[in-house]
KOLLO-58277 format. One record per residue (C-alpha): residue in one letter; x, y, z; residue number from 1. Coordinates in steps of 0.2 Angstrom, whole numbers. Example, Ala and Ser with C-alpha at 12.3 -4.5 7.8 and 13.67 -1.06 7.14 Angstrom:
// KOLLO-58277
ATOM|A|62|-22|39|1 $
ATOM|S|68|-5|36|2 $
END
This chain:
// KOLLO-58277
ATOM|X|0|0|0|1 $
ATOM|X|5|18|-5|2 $
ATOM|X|11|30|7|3 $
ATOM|X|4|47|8|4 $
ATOM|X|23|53|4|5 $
ATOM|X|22|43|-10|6 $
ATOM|X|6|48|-15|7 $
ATOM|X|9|66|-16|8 $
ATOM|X|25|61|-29|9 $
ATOM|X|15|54|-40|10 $
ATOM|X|3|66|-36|11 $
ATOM|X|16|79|-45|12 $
ATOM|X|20|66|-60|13 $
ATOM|X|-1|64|-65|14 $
ATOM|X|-3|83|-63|15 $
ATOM|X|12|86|-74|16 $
ATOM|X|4|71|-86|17 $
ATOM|X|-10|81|-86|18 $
ATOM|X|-3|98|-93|19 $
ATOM|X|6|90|-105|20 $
ATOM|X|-10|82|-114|21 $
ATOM|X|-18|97|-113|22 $
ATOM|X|-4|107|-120|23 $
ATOM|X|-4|93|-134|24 $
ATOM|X|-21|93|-136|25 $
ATOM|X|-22|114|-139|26 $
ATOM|X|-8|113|-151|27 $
ATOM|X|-16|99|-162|28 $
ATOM|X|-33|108|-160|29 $
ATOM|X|-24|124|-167|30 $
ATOM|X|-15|115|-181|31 $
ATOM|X|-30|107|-186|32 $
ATOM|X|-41|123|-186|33 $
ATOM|X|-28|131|-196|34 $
ATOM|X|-25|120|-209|35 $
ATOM|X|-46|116|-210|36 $
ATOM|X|-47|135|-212|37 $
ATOM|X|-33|136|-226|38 $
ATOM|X|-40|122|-236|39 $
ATOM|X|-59|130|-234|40 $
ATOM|X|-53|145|-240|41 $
ATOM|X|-43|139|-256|42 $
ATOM|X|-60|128|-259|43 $
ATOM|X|-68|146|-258|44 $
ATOM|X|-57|152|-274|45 $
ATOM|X|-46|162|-264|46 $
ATOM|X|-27|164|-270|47 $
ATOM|X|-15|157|-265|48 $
ATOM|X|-4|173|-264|49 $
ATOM|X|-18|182|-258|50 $
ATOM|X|-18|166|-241|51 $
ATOM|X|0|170|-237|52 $
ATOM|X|2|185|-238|53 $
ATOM|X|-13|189|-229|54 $
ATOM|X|-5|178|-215|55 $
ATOM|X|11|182|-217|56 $
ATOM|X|15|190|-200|57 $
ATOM|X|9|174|-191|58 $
ATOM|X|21|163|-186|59 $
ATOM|X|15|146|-179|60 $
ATOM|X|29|142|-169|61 $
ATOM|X|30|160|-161|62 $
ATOM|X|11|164|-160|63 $
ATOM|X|6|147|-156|64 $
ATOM|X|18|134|-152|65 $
ATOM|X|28|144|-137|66 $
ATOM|X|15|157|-128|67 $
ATOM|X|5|140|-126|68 $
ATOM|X|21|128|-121|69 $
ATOM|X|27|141|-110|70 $
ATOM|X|10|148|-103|71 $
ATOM|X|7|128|-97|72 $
ATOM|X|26|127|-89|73 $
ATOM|X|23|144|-79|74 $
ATOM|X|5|138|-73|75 $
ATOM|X|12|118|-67|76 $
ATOM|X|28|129|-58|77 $
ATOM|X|14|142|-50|78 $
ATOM|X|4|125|-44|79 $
ATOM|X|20|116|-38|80 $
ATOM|X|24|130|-28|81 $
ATOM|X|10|133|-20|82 $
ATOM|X|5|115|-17|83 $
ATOM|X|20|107|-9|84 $
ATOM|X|26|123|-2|85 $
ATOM|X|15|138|2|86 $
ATOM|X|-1|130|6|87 $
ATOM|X|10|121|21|88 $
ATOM|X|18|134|26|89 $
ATOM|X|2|145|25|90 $
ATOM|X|-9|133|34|91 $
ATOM|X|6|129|47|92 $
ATOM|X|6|149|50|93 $
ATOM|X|23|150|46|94 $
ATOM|X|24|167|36|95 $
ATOM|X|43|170|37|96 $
ATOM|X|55|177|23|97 $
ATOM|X|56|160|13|98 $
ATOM|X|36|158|13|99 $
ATOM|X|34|178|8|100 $
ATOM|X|47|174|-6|101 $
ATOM|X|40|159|-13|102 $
ATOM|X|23|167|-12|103 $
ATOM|X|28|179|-23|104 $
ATOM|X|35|167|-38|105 $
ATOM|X|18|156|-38|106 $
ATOM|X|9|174|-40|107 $
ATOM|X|20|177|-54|108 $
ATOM|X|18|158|-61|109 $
ATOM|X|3|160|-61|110 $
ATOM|X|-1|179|-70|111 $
ATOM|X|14|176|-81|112 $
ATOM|X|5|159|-87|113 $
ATOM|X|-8|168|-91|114 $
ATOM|X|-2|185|-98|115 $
ATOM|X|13|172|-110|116 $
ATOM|X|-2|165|-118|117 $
ATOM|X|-14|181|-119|118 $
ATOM|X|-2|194|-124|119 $
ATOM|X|10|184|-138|120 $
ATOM|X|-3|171|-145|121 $
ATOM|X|-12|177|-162|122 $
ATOM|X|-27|171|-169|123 $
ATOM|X|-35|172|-186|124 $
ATOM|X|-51|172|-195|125 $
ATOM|X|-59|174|-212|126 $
ATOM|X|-60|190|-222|127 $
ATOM|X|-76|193|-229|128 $
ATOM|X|-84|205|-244|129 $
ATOM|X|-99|213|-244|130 $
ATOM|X|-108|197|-252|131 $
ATOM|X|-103|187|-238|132 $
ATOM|X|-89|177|-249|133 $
ATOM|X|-70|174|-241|134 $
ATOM|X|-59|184|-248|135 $
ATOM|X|-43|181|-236|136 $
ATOM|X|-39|181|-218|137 $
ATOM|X|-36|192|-205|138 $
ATOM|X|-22|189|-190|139 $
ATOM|X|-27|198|-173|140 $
ATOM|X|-22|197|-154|141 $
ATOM|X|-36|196|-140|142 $
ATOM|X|-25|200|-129|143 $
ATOM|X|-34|214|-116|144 $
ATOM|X|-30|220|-98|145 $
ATOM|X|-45|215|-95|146 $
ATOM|X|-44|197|-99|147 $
ATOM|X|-28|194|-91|148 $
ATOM|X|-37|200|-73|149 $
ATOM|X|-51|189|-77|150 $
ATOM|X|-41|173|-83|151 $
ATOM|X|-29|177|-67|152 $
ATOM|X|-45|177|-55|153 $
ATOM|X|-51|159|-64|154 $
ATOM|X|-35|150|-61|155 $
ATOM|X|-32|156|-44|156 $
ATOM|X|-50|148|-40|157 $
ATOM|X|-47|133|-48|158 $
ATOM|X|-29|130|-39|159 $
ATOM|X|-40|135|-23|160 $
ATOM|X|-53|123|-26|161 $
ATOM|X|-41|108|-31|162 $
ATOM|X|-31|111|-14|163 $
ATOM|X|-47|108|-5|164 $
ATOM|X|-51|93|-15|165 $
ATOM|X|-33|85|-13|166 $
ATOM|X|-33|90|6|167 $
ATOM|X|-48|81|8|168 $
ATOM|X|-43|67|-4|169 $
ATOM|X|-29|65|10|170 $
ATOM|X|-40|66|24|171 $
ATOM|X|-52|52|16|172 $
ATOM|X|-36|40|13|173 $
ATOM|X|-30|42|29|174 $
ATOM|X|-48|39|38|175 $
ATOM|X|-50|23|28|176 $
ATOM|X|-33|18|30|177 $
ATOM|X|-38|19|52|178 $
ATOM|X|-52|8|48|179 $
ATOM|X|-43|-8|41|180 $
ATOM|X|-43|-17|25|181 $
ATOM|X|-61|-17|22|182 $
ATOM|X|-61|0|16|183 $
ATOM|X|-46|-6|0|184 $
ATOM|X|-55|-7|-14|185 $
ATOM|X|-64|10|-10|186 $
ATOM|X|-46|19|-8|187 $
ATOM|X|-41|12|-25|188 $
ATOM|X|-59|15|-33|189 $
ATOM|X|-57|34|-24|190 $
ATOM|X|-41|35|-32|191 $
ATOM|X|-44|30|-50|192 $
ATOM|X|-60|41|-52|193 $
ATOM|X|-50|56|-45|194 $
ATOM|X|-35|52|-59|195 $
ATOM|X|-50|50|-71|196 $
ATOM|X|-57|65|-68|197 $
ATOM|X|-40|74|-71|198 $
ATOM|X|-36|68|-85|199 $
ATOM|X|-54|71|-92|200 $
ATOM|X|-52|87|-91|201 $
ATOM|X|-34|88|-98|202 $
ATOM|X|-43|83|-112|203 $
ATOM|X|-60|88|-113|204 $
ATOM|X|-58|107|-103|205 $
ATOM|X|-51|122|-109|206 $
ATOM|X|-45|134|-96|207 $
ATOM|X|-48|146|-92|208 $
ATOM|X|-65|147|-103|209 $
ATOM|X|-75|134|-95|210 $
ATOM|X|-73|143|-78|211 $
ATOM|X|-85|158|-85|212 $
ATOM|X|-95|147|-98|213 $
ATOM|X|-98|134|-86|214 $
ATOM|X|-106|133|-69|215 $
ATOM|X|-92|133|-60|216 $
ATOM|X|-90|152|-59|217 $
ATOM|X|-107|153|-50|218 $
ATOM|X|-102|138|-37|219 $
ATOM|X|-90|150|-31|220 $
ATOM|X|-101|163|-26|221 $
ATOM|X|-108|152|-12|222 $
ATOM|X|-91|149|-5|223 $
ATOM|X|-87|169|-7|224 $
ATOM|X|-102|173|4|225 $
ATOM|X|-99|161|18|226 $
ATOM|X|-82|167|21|227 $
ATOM|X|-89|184|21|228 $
ATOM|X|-105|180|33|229 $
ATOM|X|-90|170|44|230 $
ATOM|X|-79|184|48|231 $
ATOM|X|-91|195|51|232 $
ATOM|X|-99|183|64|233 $
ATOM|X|-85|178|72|234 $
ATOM|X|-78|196|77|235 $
ATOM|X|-96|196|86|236 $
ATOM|X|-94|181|91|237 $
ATOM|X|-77|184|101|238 $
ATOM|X|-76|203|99|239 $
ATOM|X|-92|210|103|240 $
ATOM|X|-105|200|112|241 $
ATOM|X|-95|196|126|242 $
ATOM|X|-93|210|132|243 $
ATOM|X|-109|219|126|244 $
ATOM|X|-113|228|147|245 $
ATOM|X|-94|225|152|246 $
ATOM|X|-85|240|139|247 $
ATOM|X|-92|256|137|248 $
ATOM|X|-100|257|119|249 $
ATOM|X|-87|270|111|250 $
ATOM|X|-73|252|116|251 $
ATOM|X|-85|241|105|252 $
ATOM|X|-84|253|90|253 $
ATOM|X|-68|245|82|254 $
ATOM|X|-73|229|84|255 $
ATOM|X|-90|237|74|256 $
ATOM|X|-81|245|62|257 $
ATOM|X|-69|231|57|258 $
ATOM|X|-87|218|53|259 $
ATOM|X|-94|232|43|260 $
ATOM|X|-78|233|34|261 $
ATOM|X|-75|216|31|262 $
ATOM|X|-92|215|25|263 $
ATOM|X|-92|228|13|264 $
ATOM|X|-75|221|6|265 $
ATOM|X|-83|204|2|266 $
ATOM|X|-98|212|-4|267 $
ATOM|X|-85|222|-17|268 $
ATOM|X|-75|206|-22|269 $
ATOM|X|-96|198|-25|270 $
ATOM|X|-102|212|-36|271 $
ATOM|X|-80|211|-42|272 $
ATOM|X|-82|192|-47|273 $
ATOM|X|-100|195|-54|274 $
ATOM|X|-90|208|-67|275 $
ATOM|X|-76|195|-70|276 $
ATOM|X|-93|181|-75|277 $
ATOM|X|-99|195|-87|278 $
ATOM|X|-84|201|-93|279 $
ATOM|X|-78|182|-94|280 $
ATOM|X|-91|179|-108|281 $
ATOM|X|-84|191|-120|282 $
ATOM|X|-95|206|-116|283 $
ATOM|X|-87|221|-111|284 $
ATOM|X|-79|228|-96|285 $
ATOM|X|-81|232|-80|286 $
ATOM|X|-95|245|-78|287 $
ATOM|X|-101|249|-58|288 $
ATOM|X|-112|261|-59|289 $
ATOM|X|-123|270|-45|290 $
ATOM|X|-135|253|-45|291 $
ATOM|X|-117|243|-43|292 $
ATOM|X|-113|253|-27|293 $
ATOM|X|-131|252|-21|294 $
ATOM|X|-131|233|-24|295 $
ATOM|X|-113|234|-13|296 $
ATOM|X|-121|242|0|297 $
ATOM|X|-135|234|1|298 $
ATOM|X|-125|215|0|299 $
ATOM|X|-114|220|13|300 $
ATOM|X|-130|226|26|301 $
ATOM|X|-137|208|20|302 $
ATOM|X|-119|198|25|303 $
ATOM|X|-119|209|43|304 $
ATOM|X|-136|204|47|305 $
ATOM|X|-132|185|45|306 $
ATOM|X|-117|186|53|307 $
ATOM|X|-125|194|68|308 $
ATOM|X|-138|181|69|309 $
ATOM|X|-127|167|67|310 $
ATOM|X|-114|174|81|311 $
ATOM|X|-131|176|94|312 $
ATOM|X|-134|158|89|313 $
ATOM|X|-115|153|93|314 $
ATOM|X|-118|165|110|315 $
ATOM|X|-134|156|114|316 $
ATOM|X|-130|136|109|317 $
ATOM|X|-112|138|117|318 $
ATOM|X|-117|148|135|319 $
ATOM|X|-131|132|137|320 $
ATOM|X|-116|119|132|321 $
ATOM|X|-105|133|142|322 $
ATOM|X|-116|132|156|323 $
ATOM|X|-118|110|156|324 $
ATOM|X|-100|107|155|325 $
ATOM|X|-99|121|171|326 $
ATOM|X|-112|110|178|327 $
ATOM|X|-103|92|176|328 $
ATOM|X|-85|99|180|329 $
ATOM|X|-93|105|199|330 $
ATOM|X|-101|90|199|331 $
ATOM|X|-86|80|197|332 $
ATOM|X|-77|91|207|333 $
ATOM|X|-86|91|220|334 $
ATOM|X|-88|69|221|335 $
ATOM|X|-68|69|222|336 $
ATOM|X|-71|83|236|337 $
ATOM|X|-83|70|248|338 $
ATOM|X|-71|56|244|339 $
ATOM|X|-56|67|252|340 $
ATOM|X|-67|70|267|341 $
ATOM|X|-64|54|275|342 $
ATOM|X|-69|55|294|343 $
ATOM|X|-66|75|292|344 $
ATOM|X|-68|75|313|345 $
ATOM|X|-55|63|315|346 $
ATOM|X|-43|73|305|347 $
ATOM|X|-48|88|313|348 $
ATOM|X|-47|81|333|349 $
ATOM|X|-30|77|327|350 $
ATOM|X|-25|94|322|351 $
ATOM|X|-28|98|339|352 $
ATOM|X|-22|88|348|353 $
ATOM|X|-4|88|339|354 $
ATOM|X|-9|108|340|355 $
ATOM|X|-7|107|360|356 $
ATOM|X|7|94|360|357 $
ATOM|X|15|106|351|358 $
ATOM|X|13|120|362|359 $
ATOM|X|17|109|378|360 $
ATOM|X|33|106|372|361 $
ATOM|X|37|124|366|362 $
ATOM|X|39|119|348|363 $
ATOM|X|30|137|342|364 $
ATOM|X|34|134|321|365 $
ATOM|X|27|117|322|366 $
ATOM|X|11|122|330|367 $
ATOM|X|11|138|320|368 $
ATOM|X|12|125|305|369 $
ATOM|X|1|113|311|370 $
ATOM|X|-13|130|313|371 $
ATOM|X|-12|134|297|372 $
ATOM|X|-14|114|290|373 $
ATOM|X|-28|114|298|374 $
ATOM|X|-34|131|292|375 $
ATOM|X|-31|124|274|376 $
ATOM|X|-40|109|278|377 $
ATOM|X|-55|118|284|378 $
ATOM|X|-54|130|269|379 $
ATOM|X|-56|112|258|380 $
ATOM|X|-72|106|267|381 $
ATOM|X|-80|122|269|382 $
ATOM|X|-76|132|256|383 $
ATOM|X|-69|124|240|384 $
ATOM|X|-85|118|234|385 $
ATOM|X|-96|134|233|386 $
ATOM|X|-96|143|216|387 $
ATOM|X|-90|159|222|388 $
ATOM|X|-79|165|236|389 $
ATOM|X|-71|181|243|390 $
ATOM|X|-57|183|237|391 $
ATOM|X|-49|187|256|392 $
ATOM|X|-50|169|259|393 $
ATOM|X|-43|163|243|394 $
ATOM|X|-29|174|248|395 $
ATOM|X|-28|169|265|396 $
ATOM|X|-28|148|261|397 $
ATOM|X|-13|154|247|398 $
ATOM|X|-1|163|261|399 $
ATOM|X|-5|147|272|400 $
ATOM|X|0|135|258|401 $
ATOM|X|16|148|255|402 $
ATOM|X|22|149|275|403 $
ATOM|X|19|130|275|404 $
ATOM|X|34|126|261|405 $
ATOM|X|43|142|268|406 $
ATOM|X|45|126|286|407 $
ATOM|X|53|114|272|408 $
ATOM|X|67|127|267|409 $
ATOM|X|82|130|278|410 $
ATOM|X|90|147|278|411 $
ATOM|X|105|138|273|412 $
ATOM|X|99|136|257|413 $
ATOM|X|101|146|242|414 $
ATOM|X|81|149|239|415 $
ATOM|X|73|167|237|416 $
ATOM|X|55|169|239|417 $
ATOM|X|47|184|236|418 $
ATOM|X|28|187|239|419 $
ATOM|X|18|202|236|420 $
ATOM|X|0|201|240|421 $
ATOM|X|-11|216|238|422 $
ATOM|X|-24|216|249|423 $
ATOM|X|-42|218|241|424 $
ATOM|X|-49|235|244|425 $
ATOM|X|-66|228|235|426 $
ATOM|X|-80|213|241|427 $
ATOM|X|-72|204|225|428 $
ATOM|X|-80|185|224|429 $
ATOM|X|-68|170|214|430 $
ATOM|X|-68|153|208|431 $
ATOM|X|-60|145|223|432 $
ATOM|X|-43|137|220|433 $
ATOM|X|-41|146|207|434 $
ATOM|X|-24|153|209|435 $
ATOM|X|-18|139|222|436 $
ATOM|X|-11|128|206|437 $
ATOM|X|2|139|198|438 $
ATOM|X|10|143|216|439 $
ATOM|X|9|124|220|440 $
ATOM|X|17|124|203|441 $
ATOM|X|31|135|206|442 $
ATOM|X|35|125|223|443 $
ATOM|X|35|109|215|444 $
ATOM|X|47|113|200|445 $
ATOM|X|56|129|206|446 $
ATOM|X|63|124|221|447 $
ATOM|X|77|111|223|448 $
ATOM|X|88|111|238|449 $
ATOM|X|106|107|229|450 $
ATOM|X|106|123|215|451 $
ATOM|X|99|142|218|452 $
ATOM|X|82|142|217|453 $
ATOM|X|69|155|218|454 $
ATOM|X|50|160|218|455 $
ATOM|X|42|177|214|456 $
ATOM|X|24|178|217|457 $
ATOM|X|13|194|214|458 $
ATOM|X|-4|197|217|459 $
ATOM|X|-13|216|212|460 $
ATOM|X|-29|221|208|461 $
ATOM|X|-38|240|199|462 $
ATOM|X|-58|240|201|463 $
ATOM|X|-63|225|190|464 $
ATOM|X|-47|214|186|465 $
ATOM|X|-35|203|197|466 $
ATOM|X|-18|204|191|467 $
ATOM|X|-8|185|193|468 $
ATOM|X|11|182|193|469 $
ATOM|X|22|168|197|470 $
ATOM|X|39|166|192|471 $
ATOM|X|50|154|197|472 $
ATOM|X|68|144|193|473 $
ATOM|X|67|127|186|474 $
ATOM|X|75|114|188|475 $
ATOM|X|75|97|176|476 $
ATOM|X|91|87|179|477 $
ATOM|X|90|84|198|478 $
ATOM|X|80|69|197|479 $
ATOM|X|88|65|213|480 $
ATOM|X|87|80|223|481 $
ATOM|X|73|76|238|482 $
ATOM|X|64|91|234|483 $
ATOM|X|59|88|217|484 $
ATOM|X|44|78|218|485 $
ATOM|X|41|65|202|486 $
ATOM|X|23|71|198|487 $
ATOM|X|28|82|182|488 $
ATOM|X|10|77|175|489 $
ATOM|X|3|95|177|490 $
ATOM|X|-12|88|181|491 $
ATOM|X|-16|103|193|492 $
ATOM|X|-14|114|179|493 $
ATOM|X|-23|108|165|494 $
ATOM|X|-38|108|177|495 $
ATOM|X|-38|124|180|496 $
ATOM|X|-37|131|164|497 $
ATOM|X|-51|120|161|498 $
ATOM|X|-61|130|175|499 $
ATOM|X|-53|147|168|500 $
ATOM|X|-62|144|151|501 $
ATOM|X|-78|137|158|502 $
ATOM|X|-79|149|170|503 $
ATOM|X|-72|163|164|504 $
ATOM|X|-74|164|144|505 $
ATOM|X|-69|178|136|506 $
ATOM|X|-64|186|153|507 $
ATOM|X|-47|181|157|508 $
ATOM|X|-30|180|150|509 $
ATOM|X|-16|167|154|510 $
ATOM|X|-1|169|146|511 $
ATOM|X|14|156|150|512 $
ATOM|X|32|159|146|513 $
ATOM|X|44|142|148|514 $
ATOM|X|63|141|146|515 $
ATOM|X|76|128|152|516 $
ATOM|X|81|138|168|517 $
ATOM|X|61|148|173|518 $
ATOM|X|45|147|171|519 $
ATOM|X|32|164|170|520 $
ATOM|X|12|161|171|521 $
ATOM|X|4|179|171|522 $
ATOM|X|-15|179|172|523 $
ATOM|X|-28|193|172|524 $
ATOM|X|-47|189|175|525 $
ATOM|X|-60|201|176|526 $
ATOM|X|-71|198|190|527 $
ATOM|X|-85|211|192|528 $
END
């Protein structure tokens, strides 16, 4: 069975198959119209002098043979390029100087195809009296501005679509490959229509002409208003809506303004490709007139309102799923929560009791330690399952948790922790152990107790926002230090950006920054 590698290189090989018997097929076409045309016109009693001098200043070879050899070379070099090596790049977002570069050549392949064959081929056609009788012939160029923008606009659509089709070609073969054996001869019957088809129109199609004659043009239209009615739903859907009642109207204008334009630009490429259709045909050129920009304008309002309406749907369907998932994860959450709360009295007398051995035998950090454990622990059972908590006493469980590891360090030790807690100055409700993870994070990770280690923790807030920092070394290669505990499975973590995004949508940012010696979390979520 063929690879997928291997399939793209052969791939390459039909393509080029392809273009050849086109090429073939044009320049046969061409030689036999000519010669048809020559014969009809000596069977019309035309001279023979009269025939060649008449089309003298065609050259088969020059006006023929080479704009339509070399028109075919540029187009199967413009769709190399941009098959095997912008489409990757583009689709892995990789726009760096090499991608920009090539970019450019398959935009010049691709025009220059079309403008070798437009500007340098010359056609011919019969010379007529005023009794309707050939007397000669007459050479002449189509070759228009005009044209060559609308011939460009075709092939860029039909590279487009093939891309699709051969992307989802791949996806298909790959599917059925995950499925087994039973789906073989489909893979190979898939295959052999698809190299059918190409070859079919390597023979029976003339590009770019069947684009605009055919149906195909108006295919297009479909896909040219869903990207339009996409865009503008989706800066609704992510810009707008969310915070419709949390930004003060004059912040949402941009947002506004950047919908309405994108919807008046795709309503101009509509009206733009609905010229290129007419003008395709042979009629003339582009005319917009007053009606034009009124059926602009009046397409772009159309493709607003259907963005809006499908971003409200999104809004809607998503805060319901939004709003299950929310339901489920507490759910769960709190489950795990009564299994931890095994015999919470027991735990509790204990504390206490250790609490006043402590004190009896003057061991004041121990029984300052044990104080706050037990605080923690009565933070877990009492608080950590409600929705919403002050944010006083998420702050209080997170300097208990940080004087707690402060015990384990010893001030011989090369560690630096740094804390700076911002008491709040508003009745600011939270997720609780929301923040817990990253420190717990830092601790685990940052701290060993054979190298320098370090912990900077930062906790502000303005009138809406929390403002979150945790920086800390890192240490990897100390597998046997006593400190470093093995659970590396970020467990804590992934959880809680879970809860950020279910809880928080579209009202926080986390941003984390990793390199070999530290690691930088910086969160702000909007609260009120």
């Amino acid at each position: 069975m063929l690879t997928l590698e291997k399939i793209r290189k052969y791939e390459a090989w039909i393509i080029a198959g392809a273009v050849v018997i086109y090429v073939v097929k044009r320049l046969f076409w061409y030689a036999g119209e000519f010669d048809l045309d020559v014969f009809i016109a000596r069977r019309a009693g035309v001279p023979e002098s009269t025939i060649w001098e008449d089309i003298g200043v065609y050259s088969h070879f020059w006006d023929t043979i080479f704009p339509t050899v070399f028109s075919g070379i540029l187009f199967l070099s413009g769709w190399y390029l941009f098959h095997y090596y912008v489409y990757p790049a583009i689709s892995e977002k990789k726009f760096d100087r090499k991608t920009l570069i090539l970019f450019g050549l398959f935009v010049v392949s691709v025009i220059g195809s079309i403008y070798a064959y437009d500007a340098h081929k010359l056609h011919w056609r019969f010379r007529y009296d005023e009794h309707a009788e050939i007397i000669g012939f007459k050479v002449y160029s189509l070759y228009r501005h005009l044209y060559v923008f609308t011939d460009t606009i075709a092939l860029f659509v039909i590279l487009a679509v093939y891309e699709v089709l051969a992307r989802s070609y791949y996806y298909l073969i790959l599917k059925m490959r995950e499925e087994g054996k039973s789906f073989g001869f489909l893979e190979k019957a898939l295959t052999a229509a698809i190299i059918l088809a190409i070859l079919g129109y390597a023979v029976f199609g003339k590009v770019p002409q069947l684009f605009w004659n055919g149906v195909f043009a108006s295919f297009f239209y479909f896909p040219l208003i869903g990207l339009s009615v996409a865009a503008v739903q989706q800066i609704y859907f992510k810009q707008i809506l969310p915070f419709i009642g949390r930004k003060r109207p004059e912040e949402l204008m941009a947002p506004v303004f950047m919908a309405g334009a994108l919807a008046l630009a795709g309503s101009f490429f509509f009206e733009i490709m609905q010229q290129a259709t007419w003008a395709g045909n042979g009629h003339t050129g582009f005319r917009f007139s007053m009606r034009s920009y009124k059926d602009i304008f009046i397409q772009a309002v159309a493709f607003s309102f259907m963005g809006v309406v499908i971003a409200l749907f999104r809004r809607f369907f998503t805060k319901e799923k939004t709003s299950l998932k929310t339901a489920v994860f507490n759910t769960s959450a709190e489950l795990s929560n009564l299994r931890a709360q095994i015999n919470p009295h027991f735990l509790f007398n204990t504390l206490n009791t250790l609490y006043s051995v402590s004190l009896k035998e003057n061991a004041a950090q121990t029984a300052d330690g044990i104080q706050k454990l037990g605080d923690m622990m009565r933070f877990m059972l009492n608080e950590n399952h409600q929705d919403r908590i002050p944010l006083t006493k998420e702050i209080e469980y997170l300097e208990n948790y940080i004087e707690i590891q402060k015990m384990r360090i010893d001030e011989s030790h090369e560690i630096e922790i740094r804390v700076n807690i911002q008491q709040p100055g508003h009745d600011f409700m939270i997720a609780p152990m929301l923040l817990n993870p990253f420190i717990e994070n830092a601790f685990k990770h940052g701290i060993s107790l054979r190298n320098p280690s370090w912990i900077y923790i930062t906790l502000t807030h303005d009138d809406k926002r929390i403002y979150f920092k945790v920086h800390n070394s890192l240490h990897r290669h100390v597998s046997e230090d006593p400190m470093m505990q093995k659970d590396n499975n970020g467990v804590g973590l992934i959880n809680v950006k879970k809860r950020l995004e279910l809880i928080y949508t579209d009202r926080y940012t986390l941003d984390i920054q990793q390199s070999e010696h530290d690691y930088f979390i910086s969160l702000t979520v909007l609260l009120s």
